[in-house]
Every structure is written in C-alpha cells, then in structure tokens.
C-alpha positions as a Markdown table, in Angstrom:
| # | Residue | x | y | z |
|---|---|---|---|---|
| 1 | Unk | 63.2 | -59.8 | -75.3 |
| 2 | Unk | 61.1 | -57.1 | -72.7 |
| 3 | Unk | 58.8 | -55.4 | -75.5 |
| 4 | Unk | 55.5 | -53.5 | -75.2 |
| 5 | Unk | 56.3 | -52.3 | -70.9 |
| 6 | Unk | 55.9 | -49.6 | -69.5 |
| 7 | Unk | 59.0 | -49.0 | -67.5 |
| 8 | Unk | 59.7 | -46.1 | -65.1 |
| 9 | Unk | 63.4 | -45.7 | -63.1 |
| 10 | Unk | 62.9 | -43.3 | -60.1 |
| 11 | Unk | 66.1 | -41.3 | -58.8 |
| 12 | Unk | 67.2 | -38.3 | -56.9 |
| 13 | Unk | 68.2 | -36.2 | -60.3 |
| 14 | Unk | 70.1 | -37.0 | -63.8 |
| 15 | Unk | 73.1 | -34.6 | -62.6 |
| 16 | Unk | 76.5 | -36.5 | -63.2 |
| 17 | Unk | 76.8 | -39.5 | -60.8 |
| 18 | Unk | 77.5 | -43.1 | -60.5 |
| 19 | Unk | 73.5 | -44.3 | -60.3 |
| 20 | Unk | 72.3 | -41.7 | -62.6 |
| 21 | Unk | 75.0 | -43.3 | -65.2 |
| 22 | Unk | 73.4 | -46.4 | -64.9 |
| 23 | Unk | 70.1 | -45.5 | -65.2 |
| 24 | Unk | 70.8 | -43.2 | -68.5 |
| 25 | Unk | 72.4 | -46.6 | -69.9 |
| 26 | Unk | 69.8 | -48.9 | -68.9 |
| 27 | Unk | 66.8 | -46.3 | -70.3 |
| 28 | Unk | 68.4 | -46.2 | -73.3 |
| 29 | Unk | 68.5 | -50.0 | -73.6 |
| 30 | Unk | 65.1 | -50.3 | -73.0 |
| 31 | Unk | 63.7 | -47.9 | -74.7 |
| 32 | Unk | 64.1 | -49.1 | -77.7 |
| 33 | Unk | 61.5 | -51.6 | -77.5 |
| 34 | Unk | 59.2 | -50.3 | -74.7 |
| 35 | Unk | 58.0 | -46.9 | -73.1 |
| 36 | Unk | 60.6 | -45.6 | -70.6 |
| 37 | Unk | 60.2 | -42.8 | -68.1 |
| 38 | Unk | 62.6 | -41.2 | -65.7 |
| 39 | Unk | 61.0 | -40.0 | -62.7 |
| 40 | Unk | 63.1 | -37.4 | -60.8 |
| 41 | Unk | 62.9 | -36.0 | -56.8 |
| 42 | Unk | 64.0 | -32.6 | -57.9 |
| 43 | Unk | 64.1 | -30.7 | -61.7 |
| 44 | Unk | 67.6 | -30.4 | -61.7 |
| 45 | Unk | 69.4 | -30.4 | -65.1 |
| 46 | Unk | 70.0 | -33.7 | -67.1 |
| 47 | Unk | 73.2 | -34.2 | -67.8 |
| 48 | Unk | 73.5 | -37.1 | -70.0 |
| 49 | Unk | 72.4 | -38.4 | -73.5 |
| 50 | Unk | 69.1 | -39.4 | -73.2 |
| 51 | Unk | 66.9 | -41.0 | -76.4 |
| 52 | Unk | 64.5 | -38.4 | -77.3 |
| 53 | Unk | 61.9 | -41.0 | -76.7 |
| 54 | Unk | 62.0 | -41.1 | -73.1 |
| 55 | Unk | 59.6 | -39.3 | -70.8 |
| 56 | Unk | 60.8 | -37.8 | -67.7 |
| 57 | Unk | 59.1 | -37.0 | -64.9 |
| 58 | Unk | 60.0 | -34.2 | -62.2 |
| 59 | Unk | 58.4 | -35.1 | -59.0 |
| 60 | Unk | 58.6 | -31.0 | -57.6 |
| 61 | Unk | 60.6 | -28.4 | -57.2 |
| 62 | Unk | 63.4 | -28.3 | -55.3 |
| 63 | Unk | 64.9 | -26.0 | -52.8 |
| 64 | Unk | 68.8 | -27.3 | -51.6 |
| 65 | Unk | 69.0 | -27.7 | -47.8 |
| 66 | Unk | 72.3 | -25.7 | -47.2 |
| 67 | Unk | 72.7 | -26.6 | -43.4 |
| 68 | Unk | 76.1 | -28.8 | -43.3 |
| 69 | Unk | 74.6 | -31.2 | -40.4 |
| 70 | Unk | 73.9 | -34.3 | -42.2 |
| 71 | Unk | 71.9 | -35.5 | -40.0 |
| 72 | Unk | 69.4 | -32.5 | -40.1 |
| 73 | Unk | 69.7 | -32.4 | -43.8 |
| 74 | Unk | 68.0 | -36.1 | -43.7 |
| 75 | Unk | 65.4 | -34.8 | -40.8 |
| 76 | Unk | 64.7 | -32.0 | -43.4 |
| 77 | Unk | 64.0 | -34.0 | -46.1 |
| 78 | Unk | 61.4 | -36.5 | -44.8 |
| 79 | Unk | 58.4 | -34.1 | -45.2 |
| 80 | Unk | 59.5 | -33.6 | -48.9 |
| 81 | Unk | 59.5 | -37.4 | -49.3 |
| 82 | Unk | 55.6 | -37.4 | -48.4 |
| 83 | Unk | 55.2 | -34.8 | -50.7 |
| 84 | Unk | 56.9 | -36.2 | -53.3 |
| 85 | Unk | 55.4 | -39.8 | -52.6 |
| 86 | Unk | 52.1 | -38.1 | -53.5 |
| 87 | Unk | 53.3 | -37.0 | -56.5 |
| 88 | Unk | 54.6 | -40.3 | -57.7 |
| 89 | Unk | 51.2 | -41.9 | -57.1 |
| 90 | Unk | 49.7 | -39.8 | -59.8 |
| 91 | Unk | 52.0 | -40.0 | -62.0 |
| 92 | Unk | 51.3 | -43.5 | -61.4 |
| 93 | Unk | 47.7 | -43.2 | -61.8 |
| 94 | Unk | 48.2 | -41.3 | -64.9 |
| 95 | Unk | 51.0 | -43.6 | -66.8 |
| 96 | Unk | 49.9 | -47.1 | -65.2 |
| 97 | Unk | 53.7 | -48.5 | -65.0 |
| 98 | Unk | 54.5 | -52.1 | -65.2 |
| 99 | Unk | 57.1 | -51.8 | -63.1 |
| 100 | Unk | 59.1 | -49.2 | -61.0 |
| 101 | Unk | 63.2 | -49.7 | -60.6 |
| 102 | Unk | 64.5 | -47.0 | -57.9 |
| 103 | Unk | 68.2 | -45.9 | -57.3 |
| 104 | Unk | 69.2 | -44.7 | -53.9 |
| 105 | Unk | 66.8 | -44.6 | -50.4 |
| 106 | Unk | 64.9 | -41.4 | -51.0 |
| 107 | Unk | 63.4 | -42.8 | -54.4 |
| 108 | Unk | 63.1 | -46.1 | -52.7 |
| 109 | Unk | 61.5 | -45.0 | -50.0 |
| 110 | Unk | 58.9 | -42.6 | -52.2 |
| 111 | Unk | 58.5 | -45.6 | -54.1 |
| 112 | Unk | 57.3 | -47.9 | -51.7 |
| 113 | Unk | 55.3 | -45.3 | -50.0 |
| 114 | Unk | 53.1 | -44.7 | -52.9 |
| 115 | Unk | 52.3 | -48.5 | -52.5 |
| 116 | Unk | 52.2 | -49.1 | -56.6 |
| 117 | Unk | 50.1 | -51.6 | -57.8 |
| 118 | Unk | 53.4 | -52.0 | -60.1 |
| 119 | Unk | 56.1 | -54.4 | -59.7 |
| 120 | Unk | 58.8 | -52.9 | -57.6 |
| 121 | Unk | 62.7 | -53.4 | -58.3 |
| 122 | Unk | 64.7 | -51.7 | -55.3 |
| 123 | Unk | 68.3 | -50.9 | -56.3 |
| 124 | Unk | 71.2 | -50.3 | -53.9 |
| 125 | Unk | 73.9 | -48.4 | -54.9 |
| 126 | Unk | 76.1 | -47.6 | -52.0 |
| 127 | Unk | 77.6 | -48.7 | -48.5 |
| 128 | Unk | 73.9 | -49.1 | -46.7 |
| 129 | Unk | 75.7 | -48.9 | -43.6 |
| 130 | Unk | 76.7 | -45.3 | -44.8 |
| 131 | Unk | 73.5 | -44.8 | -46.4 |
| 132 | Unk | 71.0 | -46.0 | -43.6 |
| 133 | Unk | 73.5 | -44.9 | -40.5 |
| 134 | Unk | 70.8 | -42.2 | -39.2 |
| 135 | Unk | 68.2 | -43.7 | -36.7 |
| 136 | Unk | 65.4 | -42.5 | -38.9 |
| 137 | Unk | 66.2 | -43.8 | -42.8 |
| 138 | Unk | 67.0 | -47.0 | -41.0 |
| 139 | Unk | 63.7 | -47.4 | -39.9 |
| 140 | Unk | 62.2 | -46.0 | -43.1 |
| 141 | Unk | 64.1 | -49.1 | -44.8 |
| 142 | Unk | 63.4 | -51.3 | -42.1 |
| 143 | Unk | 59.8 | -51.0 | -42.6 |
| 144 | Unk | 59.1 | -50.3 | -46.5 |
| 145 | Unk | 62.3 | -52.4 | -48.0 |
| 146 | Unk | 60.7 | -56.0 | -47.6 |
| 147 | Unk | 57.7 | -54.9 | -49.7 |
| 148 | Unk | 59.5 | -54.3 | -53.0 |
| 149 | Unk | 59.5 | -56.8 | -55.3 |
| 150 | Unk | 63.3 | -57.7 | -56.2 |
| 151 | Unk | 66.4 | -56.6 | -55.4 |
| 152 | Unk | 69.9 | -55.7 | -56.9 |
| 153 | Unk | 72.9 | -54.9 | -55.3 |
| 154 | Unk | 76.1 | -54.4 | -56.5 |
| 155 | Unk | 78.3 | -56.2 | -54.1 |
| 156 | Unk | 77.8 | -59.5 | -51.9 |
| 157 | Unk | 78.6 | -57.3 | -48.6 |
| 158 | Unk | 75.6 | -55.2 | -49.6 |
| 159 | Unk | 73.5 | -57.8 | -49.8 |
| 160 | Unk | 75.0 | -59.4 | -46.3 |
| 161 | Unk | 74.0 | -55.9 | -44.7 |
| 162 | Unk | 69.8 | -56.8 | -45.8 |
| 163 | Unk | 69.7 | -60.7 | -44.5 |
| 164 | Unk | 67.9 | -59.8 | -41.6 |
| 165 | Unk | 65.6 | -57.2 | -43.2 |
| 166 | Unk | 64.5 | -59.2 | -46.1 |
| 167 | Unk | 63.7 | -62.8 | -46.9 |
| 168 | Unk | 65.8 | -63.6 | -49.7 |
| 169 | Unk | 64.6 | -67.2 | -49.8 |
| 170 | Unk | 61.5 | -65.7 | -51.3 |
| 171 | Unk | 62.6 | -62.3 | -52.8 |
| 172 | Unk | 64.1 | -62.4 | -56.1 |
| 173 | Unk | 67.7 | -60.8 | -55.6 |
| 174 | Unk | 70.7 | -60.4 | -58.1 |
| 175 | Unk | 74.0 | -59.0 | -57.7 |
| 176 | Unk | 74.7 | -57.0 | -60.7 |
| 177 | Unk | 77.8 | -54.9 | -61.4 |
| 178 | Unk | 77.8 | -51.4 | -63.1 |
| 179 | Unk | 77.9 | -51.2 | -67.0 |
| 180 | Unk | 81.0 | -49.3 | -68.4 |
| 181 | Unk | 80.5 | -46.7 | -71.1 |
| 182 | Unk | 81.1 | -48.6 | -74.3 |
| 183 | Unk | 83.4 | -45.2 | -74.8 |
| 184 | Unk | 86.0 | -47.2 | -72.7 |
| 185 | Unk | 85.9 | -50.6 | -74.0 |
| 186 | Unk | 89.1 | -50.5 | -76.2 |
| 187 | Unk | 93.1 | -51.9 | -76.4 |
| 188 | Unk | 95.0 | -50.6 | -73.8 |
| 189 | Unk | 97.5 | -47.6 | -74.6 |
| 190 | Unk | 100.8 | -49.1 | -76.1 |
| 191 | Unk | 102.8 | -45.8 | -76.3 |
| 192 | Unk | 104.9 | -44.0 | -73.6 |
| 193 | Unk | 102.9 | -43.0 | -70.7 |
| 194 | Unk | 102.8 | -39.2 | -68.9 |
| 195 | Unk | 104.1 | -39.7 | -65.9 |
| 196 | Unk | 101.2 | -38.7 | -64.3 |
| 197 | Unk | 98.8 | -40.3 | -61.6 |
| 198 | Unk | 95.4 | -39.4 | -61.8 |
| 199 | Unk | 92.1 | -39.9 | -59.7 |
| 200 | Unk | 88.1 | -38.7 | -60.7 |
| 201 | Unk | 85.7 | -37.9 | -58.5 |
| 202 | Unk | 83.8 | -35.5 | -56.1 |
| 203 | Unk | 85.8 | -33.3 | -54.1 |
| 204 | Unk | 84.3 | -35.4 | -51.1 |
| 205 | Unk | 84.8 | -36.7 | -47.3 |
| 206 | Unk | 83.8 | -40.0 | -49.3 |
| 207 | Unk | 86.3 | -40.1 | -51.9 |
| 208 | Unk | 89.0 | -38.8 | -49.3 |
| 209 | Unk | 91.8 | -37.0 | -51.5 |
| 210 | Unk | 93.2 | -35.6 | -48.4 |
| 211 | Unk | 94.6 | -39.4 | -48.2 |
| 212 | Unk | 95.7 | -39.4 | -51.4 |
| 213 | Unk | 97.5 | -35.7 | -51.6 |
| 214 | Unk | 98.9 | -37.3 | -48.6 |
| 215 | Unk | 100.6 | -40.3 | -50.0 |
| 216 | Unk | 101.4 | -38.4 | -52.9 |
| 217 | Unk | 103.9 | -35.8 | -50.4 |
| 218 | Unk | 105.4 | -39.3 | -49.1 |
| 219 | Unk | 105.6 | -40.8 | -52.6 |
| 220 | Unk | 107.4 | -37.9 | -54.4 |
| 221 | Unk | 110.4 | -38.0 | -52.7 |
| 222 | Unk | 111.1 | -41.2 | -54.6 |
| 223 | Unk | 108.8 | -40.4 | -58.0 |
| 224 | Unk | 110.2 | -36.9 | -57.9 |
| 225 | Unk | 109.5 | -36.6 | -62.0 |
| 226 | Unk | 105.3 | -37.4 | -61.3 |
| 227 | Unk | 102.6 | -35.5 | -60.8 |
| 228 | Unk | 99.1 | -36.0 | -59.4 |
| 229 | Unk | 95.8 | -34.6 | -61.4 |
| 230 | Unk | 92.5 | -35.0 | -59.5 |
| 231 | Unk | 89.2 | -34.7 | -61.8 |
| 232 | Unk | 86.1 | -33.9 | -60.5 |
| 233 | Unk | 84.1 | -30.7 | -58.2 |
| 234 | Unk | 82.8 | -30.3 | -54.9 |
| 235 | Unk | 82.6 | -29.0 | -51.2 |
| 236 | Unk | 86.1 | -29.7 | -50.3 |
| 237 | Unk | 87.6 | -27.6 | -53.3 |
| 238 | Unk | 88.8 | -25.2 | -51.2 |
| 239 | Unk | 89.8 | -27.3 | -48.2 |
| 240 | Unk | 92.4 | -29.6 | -50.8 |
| 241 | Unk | 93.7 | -26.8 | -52.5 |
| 242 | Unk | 94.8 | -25.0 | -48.8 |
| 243 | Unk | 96.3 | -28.1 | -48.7 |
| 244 | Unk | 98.1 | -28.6 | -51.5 |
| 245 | Unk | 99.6 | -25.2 | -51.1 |
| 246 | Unk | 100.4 | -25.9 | -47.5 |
| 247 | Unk | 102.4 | -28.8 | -48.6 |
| 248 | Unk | 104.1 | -26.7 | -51.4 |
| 249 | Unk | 102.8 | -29.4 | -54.0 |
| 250 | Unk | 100.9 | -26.5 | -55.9 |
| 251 | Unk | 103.3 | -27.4 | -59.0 |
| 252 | Unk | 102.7 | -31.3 | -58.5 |
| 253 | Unk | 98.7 | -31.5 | -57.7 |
| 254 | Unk | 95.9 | -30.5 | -59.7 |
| 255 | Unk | 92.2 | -30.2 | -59.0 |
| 256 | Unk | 91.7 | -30.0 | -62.9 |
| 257 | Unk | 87.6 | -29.8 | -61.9 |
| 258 | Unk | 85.0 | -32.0 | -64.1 |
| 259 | Unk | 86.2 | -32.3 | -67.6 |
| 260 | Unk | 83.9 | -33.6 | -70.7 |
| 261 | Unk | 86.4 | -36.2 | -72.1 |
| 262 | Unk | 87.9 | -37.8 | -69.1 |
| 263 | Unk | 88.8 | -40.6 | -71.0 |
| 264 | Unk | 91.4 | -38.7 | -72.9 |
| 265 | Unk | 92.9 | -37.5 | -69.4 |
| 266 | Unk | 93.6 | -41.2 | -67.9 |
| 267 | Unk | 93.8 | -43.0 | -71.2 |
| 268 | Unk | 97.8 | -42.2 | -71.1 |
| 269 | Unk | 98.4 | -41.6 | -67.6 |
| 270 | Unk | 100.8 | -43.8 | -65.6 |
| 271 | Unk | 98.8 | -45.1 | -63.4 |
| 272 | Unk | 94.7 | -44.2 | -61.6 |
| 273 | Unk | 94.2 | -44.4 | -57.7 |
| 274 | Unk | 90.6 | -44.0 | -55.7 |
| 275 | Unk | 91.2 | -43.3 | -52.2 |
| 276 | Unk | 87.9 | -43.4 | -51.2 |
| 277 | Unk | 86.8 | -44.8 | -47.6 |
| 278 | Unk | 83.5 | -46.3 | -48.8 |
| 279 | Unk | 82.0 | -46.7 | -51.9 |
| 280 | Unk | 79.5 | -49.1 | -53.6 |
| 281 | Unk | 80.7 | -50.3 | -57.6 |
| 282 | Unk | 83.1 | -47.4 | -58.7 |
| 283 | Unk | 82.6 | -46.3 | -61.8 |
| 284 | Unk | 85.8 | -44.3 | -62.0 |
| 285 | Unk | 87.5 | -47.2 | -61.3 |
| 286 | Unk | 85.8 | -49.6 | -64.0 |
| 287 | Unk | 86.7 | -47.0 | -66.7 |
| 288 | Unk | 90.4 | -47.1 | -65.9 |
| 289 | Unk | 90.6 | -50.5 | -65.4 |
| 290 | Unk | 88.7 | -51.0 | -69.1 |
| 291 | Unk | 91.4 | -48.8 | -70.5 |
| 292 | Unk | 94.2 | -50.6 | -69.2 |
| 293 | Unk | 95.6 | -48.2 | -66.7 |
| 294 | Unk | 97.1 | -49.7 | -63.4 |
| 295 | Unk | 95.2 | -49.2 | -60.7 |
| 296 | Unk | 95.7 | -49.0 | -56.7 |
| 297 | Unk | 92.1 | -48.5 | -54.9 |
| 298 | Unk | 91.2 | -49.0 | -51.2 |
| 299 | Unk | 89.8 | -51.6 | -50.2 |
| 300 | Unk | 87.0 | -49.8 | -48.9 |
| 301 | Unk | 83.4 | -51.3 | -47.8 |
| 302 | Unk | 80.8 | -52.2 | -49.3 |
| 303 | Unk | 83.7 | -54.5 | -51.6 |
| 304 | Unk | 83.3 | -52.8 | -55.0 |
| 305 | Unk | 86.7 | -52.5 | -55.3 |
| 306 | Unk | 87.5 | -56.1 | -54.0 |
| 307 | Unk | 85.2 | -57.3 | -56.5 |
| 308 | Unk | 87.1 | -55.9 | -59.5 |
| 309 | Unk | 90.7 | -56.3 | -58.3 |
| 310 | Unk | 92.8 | -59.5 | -57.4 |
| 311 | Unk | 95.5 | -57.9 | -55.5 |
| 312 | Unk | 98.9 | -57.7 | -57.3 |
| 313 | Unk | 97.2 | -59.2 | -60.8 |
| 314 | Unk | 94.8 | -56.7 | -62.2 |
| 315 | Unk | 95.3 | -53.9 | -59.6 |
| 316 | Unk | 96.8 | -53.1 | -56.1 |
| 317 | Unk | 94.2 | -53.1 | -53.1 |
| 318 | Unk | 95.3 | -51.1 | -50.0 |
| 319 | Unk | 93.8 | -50.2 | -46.6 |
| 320 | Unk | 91.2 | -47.7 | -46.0 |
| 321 | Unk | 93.0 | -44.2 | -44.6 |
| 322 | Unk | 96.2 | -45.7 | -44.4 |
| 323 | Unk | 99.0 | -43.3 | -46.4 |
| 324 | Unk | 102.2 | -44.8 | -45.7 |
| 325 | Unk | 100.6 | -48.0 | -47.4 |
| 326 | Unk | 98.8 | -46.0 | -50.1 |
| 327 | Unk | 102.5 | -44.3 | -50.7 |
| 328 | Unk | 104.4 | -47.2 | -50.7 |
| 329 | Unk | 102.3 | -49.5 | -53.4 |
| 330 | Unk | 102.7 | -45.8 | -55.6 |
| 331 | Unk | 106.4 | -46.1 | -55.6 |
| 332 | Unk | 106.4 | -49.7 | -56.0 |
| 333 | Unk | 103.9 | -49.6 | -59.0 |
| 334 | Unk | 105.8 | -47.0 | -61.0 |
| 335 | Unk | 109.0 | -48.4 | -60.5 |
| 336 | Unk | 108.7 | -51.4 | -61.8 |
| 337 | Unk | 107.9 | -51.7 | -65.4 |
| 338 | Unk | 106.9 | -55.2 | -65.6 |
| 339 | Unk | 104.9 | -55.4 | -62.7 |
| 340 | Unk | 103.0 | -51.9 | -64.0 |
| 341 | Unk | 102.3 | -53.5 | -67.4 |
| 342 | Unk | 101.0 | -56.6 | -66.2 |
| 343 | Unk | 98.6 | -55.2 | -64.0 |
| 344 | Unk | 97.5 | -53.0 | -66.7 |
| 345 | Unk | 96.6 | -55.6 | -69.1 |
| 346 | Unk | 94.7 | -57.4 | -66.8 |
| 347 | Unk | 92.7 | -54.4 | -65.6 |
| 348 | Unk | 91.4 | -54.5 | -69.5 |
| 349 | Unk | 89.5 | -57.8 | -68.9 |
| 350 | Unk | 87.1 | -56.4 | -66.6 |
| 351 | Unk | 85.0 | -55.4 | -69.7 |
| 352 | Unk | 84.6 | -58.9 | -70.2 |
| 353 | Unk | 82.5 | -58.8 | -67.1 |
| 354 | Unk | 81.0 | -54.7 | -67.6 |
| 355 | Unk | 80.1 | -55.2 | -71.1 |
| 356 | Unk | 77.1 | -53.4 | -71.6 |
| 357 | Unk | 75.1 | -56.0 | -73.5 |
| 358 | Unk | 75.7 | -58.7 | -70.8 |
| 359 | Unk | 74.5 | -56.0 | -67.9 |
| 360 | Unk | 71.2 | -54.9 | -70.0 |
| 361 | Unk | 70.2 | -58.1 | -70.5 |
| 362 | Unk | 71.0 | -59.4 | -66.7 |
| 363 | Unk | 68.6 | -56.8 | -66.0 |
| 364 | Unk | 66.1 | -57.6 | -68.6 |
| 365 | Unk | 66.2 | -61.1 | -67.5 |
| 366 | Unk | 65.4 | -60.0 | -63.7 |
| 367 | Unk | 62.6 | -57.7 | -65.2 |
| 368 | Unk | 61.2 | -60.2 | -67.0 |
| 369 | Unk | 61.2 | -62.8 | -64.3 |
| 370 | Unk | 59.0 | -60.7 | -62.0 |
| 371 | Unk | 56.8 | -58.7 | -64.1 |
C-alpha cells in the first residue's frame, strides 16, 4: 500500500468533466494514506466532493479566451503555459512532490516544462489526434512527452498514436480504463421502463447531438410513443434547440441542461445513446452501461467505446455521423424486448471491470513501481 507520498495531480480546473472525475476519485483514494494536492491552470470553481484533507493549488488567474478560432485559442494560450510553468516550479520548490500525475496537454506540457526533479506520470485522456492536431501542441508533445516518467492511456489506439514518440520498451505504460462512480454500481432496473431515450453530455461539435436529433426525426416515425432527453450545457444550446424546433420535435427532444442526479434520469429510461465523433473512455457511457440500460454509441476513435461494447451483446456500436444507421439500430433496439434486455444485462458487467477498488489500486501499483 502507497503511504507517507506526497502526491500532486495537475489539471486544467475541477469544473464537471470526464478527467477532472477521475482525478476527484483517485485523490480521494489516496489521500487517505498520503498528502494529496490538486494543482489547477485556472481558479475556477471545484465542483466535486473533495476530502477536506487535500490541498489544492491554483496555478493563476484566469481570463477565458472568447475568440471561437480554435486554433488561435491554442496560439493564445502558450504564453500563459510559461507563466503557469513558473508557477508550478515553486509550488514545487515549496511542497517537494514525489511525484506529479497530469490530465490533458496543457498540464502535461506545464509539467514537463518545469523539469521536476519529481517522478512524472503523463495521463491521456482523449483522441490525441484531436488533441495534438495543431502544428504547435504537436511539437510541444513531440518534444517534452518522452521525458515523463510513465504513461496511461485509456485505450490501445491511444497508445498506437505515441509509438513513434516514445519508447515504450523502456517507458513504463499501462492502459487503464476510467473508474465509475460507485453511485452506479447496482442491479439493473427490473420495472417498466419510460419510454424514453436519453444521452449526457456537453452541448458540443464533439459529442455531435445534431446526429442524434437527427436519427431521432427518422426513428420516430416508427417509435412514435418515445421521446429523446439530452443532459448536459454548452455552446451549441442554442444551435440544437433552432433545430429541434425546425424539425417540429419541440414536444419530443429535450435539452433538460446539467442535472445533479443524473442517475435517477437514465436509471429507468429505455434505452442511452452517445453520438459523439471522437472521444477517449466515456464516462456517460460507463454509468449507463453499470446501470443496466441498453446502449448504442458510435464507434468513434480513439476506441473507448469499442473497448466497452461487443456489438449486439452488451451494447450496439454504429458508425461515426452516419444517421440512417444510428436510426435504424434505435428502432431495432426498442422493438425487440429480448434483444433490449439482453443487452442490458450485460452492459451491467462492465463494473466488473470499472470497479473503483480495482482502478485505484492499478494506479497505485503503477505509482508504486516508478516512485
């Protein structure tokens, strides 16, 4: 057991998000037995249960970039990361960490730039050919990456995408899925369910609910008695619900915005769809499948999705962008009883691989190993 370190998780913010999840459930873990900090970029709120012994650490201020371009957004940011890097070295200085674990590329890269005499764990969260697509944090990664110490990814694709950045044949690497919040480890719902399809996540390009609104006008023709609620906030808010309206679905589709208790929102419903075009290890998607509810996800890049689902045995995978497909496996899934109950009991196993205890201590044992 990891006793007596001092361990310190770098990451953008602790607003609600798949990484910052993580990290709340693995500083929890460990601090229990050793002193934890969270290091943040900005001083944005935290917006999860933290243990009161648990030091964070905000690197500076923060002022949004509101320009759109993403591109320039990135540009923008790279004189902050020096900043910041400057920061982290002494807070370094000051606290003396055994080891540094960083979530997402602007903590890595602040990370390695403050070349810590601690151990460094770099952890990729995300489609890297999404997240390193710009000219400049490819380089960045390039360049700093190979330093750190150990690696996790969440998928086998992601780790494919670094083979000929980093030498995994002397870099400690593990491939480690997300932990599901213990909240959704239980039996899966016996009773009737609402005949409603549901989705969570932000109102994104990423998570691409135009697809899904989309599907869901060629599905209702045939599923006339269902309706679709979306959970979760963001840019494209307005955009959907023009939509929605457009398509005279505004009695059908919901954008029900982020809710505290999503669990009670999918627990009964008939069945939970991610439409996303990329994504790393869904969250979202864990949580429904640990509560039983069928599931049809795209088979988006990096494989999260393929690595949770065996097509037509614990969920439905279906092509990236492609509605007719999407709307077909919708009609097929809630017509058929058998088929819809199958899948859903299956789905419920993944906790047998999510548990909480068996993803703390694959980490602890990773920690342990290097420091």
């Amino acid at each position: 057991m990891l006793k007596n370190k001092k361990i310190a998780f770098c990451i953008n913010s602790m607003e609600k998000g798949g990484a910052e999840r993580v990290v709340s459930i693995l500083a929890n873990h460990f601090s229990t037995n050793n002193e934890v900090y969270i290091i943040t970029i900005t001083n944005k709120e935290i917006l999860y249960d933290l243990n009161s012994n648990i030091n964070i650490i905000s690197l500076t201020n923060n002022k949004s970039i509101k320009n759109g371009n993403k591109l320039l957004k990135k540009i923008l940011r790279i004189p902050k990361i020096f900043k910041r890097t400057k920061e982290l070295k002494k807070a370094n200085k000051k606290y003396n960490f055994d080891i540094i674990i960083s979530f997402l590329p602007e903590a890595s890269f602040i990370t390695m730039l403050s070349k810590p005499k601690s151990k460094v764990i770099i952890s990729d969260r995300n489609d890297p050919k999404i997240e390193y697509s710009s000219k400049i944090y490819n380089i960045i990664m390039r360049s700093l990456y190979p330093k750190a110490d150990a690696y996790v990814f969440q998928t086998e694709d992601a780790k494919k995408y670094f083979e000929d950045i980093i030498d995994f044949s002397s870099k400690k690497y593990e491939i480690i899925l997300n932990p599901v919040d213990e909240r959704f480890i239980c039996n899966p719902y016996k009773g009737i369910r609402e005949k409603k399809i549901v989705s969570v996540g932000r109102l994104s390009e990423q998570k691409n609910f135009d697809l899904l609104i989309d599907a869901f006008n060629i599905a209702n023709k045939e599923i006339e008695d269902y309706k679709l609620h979306i959970y979760g906030e963001g840019l494209k808010r307005d955009e959907l619900q023009e939509k929605i309206t457009r398509l005279g679905l505004e009695n059908k589709v919901k954008l029900l915005g982020v809710v505290d208790d999503v669990k009670s929102k999918i627990y009964t419903s008939s069945l939970f769809v991610m439409s996303s075009n990329y994504e790393g290890m869904p969250n979202a998607l864990i949580e429904a499948m640990a509560l039983g509810v069928p599931v049809i996800s795209t088979n988006c890049p990096c494989g999260g999705p393929k690595t949770l689902i065996k097509n037509n045995e614990n969920g439905i995978l279906v092509d990236v962008k492609n509605k007719e497909q999407l709307a077909c496996n919708i009609v097929k899934v809630l017509k058929d009883k058998e088929l819809r109950e199958k899948i859903g009991n299956n789905a419920s196993k993944i906790t047998e691989l999510v548990n909480p205890k068996i993803i703390n201590m694959r980490w602890e044992e990773l920690i342990e190993h290097i420091i």
